[in-house]
N, C-alpha and C positions, 0 to 999 in steps of 0.2 A: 170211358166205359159205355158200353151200348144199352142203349134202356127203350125196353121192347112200353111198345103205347098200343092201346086199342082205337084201330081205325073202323069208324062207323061212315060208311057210302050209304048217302041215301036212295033210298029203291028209283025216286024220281029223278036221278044223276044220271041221264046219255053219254056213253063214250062217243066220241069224236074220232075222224080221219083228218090230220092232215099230211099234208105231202110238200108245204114249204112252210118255212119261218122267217119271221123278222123279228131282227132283237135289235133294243133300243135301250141307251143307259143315261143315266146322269150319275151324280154324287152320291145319293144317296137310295138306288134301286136300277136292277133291270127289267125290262117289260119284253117279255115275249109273246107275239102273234102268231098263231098257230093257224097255218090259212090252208085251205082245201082250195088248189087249181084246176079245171078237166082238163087233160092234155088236148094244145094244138089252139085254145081258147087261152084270149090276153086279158084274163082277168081272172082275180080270187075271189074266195067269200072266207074273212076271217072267222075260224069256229071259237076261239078262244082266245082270250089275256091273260096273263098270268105275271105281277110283279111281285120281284123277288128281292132282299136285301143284299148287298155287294158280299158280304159273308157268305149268306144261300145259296145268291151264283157259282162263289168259289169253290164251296160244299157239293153244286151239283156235276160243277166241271168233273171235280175229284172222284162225285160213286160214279158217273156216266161212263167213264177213261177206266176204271177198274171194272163195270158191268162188259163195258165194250170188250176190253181183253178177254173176258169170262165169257162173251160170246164168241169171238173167234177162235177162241182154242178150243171149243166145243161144236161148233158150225164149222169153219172154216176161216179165212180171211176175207172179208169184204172188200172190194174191187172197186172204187171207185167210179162212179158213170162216164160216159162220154163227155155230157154237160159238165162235171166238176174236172176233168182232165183237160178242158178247156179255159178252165177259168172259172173264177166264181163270179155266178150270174147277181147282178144286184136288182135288188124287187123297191117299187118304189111306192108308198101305200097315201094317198090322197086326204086328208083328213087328221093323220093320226102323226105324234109329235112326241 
């Protein structure tokens, strides 16, 4: 059963761009880094972390794959890049574990 909650954003909370991800897991959480690259330049700047329990992850697989669909039958279908029709590029982040 769906049970609506009041979401309070604080005034002082900046949205973020980014334009790649690295996601990292263990047993018991995923951690996703949300990192902003300028094109043509070999380096990010992570904007965000964000660790989620193995449940959450699965949960967000699931509305992601249902919003996803709800956007191409509405937009169109999404095409894949050049980059991902070549492979998937692996990003490697120095410090972070």
């Amino acid at each position: 059963m769906a049970q609506e909650i009041a979401v309070n954003i604080p005034q002082t909370l900046d949205p973020v761009y980014s334009n790649m991800i690295q996601i990292a897991y263990k047993n018991d959480e995923f951690t996703f880094v949300f990192l902003h690259q300028i094109p043509g330049i070999n380096q990010a700047k992570a904007k965000a972390i964000v660790s989620i329990t193995p449940q959450h992850a699965k949960t967000l697989l699931n509305v992601f794959s249902k919003t996803m669909a709800d956007f191409e039958s509405k937009f169109g279908k999404i095409e894949p890049s050049q980059q991902g029709k070549q492979g998937e590029s692996i990003t490697t982040i120095k410090g972070y574990s």
